[in-house]
C-alpha positions in Angstrom: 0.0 0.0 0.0 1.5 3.2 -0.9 2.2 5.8 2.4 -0.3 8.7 2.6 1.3 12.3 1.8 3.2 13.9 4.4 2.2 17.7 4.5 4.2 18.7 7.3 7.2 18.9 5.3 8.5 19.7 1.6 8.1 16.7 -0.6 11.8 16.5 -2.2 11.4 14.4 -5.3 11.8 15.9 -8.7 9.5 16.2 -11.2 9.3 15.5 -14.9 9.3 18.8 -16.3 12.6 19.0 -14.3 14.2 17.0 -17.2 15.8 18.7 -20.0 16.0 15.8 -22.1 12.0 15.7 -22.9 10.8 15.0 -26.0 9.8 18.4 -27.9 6.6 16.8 -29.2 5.5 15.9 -25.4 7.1 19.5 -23.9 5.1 21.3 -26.2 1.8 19.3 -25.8 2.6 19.6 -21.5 3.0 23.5 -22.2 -0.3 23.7 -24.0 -2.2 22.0 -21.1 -0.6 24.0 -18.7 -1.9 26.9 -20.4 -5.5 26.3 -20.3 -5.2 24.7 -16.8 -3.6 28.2 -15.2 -6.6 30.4 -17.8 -9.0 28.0 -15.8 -7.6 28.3 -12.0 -7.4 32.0 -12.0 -3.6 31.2 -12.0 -2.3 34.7 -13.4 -4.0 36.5 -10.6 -1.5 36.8 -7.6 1.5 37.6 -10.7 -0.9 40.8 -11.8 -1.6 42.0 -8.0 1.8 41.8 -6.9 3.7 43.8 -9.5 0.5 45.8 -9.0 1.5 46.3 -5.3 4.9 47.3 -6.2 4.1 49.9 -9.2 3.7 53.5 -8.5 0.2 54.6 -9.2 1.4 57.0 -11.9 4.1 54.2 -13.4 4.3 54.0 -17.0 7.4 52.1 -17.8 8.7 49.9 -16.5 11.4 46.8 -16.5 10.7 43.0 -15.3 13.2 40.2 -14.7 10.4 36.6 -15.3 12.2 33.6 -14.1 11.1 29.9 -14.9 8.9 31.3 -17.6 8.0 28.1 -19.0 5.9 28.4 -22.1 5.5 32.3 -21.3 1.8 32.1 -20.8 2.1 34.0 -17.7 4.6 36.3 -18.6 2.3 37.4 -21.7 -0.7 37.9 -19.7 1.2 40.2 -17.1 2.1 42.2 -20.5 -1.2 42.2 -21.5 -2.4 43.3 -17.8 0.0 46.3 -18.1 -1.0 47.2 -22.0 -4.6 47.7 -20.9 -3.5 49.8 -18.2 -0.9 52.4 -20.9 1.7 50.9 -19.2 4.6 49.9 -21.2 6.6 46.6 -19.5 9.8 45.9 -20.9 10.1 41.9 -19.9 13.0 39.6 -20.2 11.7 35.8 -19.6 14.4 33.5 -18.8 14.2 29.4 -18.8 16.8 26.4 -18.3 15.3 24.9 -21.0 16.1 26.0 -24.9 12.9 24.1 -26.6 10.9 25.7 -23.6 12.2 28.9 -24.5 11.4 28.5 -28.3 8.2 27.3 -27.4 7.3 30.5 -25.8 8.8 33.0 -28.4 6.5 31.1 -31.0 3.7 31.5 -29.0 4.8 35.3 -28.3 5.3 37.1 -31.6 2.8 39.5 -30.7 4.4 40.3 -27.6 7.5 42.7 -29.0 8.0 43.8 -24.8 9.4 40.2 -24.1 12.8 38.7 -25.1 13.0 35.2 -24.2 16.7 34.1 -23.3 17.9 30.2 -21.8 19.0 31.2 -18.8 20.4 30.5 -14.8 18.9 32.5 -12.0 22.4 31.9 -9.8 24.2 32.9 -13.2 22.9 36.2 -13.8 25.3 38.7 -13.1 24.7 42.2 -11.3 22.2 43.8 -8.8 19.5 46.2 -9.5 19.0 45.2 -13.0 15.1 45.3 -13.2 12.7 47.4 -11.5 10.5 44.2 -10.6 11.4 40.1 -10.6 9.1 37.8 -10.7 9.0 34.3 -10.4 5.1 32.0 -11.2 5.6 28.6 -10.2 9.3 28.2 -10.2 10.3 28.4 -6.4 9.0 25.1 -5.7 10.9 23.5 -7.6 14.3 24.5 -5.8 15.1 22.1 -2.9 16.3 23.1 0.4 18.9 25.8 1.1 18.2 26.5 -3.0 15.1 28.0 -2.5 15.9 30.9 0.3 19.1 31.6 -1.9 16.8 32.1 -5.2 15.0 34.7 -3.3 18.1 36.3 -2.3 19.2 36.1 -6.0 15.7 37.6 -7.2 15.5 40.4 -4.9 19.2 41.4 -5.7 18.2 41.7 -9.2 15.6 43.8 -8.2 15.4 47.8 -8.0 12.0 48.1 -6.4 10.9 44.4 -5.3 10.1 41.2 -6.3 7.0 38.5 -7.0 6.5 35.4 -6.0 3.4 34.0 -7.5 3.8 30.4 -5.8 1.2 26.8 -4.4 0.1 26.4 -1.2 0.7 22.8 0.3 -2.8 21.9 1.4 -4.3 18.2 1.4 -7.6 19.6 -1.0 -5.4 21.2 -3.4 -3.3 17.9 -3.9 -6.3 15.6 -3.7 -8.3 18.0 -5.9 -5.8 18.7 -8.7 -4.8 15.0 -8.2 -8.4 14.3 -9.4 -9.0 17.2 -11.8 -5.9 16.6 -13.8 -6.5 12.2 -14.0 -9.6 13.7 -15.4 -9.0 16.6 -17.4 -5.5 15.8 -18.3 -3.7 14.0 -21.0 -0.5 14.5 -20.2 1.5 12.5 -18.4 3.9 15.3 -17.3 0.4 17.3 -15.9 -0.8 14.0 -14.1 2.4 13.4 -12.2 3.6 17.2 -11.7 0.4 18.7 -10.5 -0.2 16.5 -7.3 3.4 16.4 -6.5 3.7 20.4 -6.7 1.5 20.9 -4.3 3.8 18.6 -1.9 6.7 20.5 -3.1 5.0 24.2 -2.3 4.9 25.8 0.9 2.7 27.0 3.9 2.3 29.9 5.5 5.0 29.7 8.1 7.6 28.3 5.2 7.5 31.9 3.7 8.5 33.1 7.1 11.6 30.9 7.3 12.6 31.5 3.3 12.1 35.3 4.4 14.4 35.0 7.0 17.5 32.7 5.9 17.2 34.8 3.1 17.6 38.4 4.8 14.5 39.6 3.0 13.1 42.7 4.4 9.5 44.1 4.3 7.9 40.6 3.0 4.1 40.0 2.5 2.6 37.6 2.4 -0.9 37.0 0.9 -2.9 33.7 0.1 -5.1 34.0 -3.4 -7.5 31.5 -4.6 -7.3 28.4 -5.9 -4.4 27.8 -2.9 -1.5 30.3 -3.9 0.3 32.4 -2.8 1.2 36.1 -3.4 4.7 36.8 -1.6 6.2 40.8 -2.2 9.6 41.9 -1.0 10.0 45.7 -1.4 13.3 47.5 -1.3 
């Protein structure tokens, strides 16, 4: 019989879209899926309200560091969020993956504001690069001491703050999205990634600790249906 979840702690073990060797054919069909599945959940909702958190009301340009962008679904909505507003977002997107990255310019040529580069967070070089960084979905998948020193990285990058846009590690949001995506899902990627996501993400008192080992200042910390999380660091 296989042993019952453990949310008290962090789940450590990786997940398939963690391998860069994936077949293109299933990436791109994995991206797709994830797509519709963040449109359905409201996913893109605690990315817009941060950066809108951290934007002077009279902003009207400004820069964005978007790391783990995956297929660039959110990074284009949080460009279209700021269009609609006549706010002009200069975005650079940034992926370990090349065909991940390829897939998202393709599905981006109508989105001049972001360049799409394969890229390291903990190789960047510099501090104060970007006016915002902002991360959707990507924190979770650092382990351990990786994951306070990511947001250390991020917020160095940053001029005014950053965004964490991250799951909440709840038993009905792995149950339900264990369900939803055996249902709704074809990919296998989706079916195995989704539930163990949520056992990688974080409760409320995580974001404490992360704040701290990480010397972050000024964090908040805000919970946003379905089960995310909204974290802001301000400078």
């Amino acid at each position: 019989m296989k042993t019952p979840p453990d949310f008290s702690v962090r789940a450590d073990e990786e997940e398939l879209m963690d391998d860069l060797t994936i077949a293109e054919s299933e990436l791109f069909r994995t991206l797709d899926e994830l797509e519709v599945i963040n449109r359905a959940l409201g996913g893109y909702k605690a990315t817009v309200a941060g950066i809108s958190k951290l934007l002077a009301p009279d902003c009207r340009e400004f820069s964005l560091l978007d790391v783990g962008c995956g297929g660039g679904d959110v990074t284009r909505r949080l460009v279209a969020w700021a269009r609609n507003r006549g706010v002009r977002a200069h975005v650079t997107a940034v992926d370990l993956s090349a065909p991940t990255v390829e897939y998202a310019r393709a599905k981006s040529r109508d989105f001049a504001e972001i360049t799409f580069e394969v890229g390291d967070l903990f190789e960047l070089d510099g501090t104060d690069r970007f006016d915002i960084v902002h991360g959707a979905l990507v924190l979770h998948h650092f382990r351990g001491e990786d994951a306070p020193k990511a947001l250390r990285k991020m917020y160095d990058l940053a001029r005014s703050g950053l965004v964490i846009n991250d799951l909440h590690r709840h038993p009905f949001a792995y149950w339900s999205i264990k369900v939803l995506t055996r249902i709704l899902a074809r990919s296998r990627l989706i079916r195995n990634d989704a539930p163990l996501s949520v056992l990688r993400a974080f409760v409320r008192r995580d974001w404490d600790d992360l704040g701290a080992v990480a010397e972050l200042p000024r964090v908040e910390v805000d919970w946003r249906w379905a089960f995310r999380w909204q974290v802001t660091a301000r400078k």
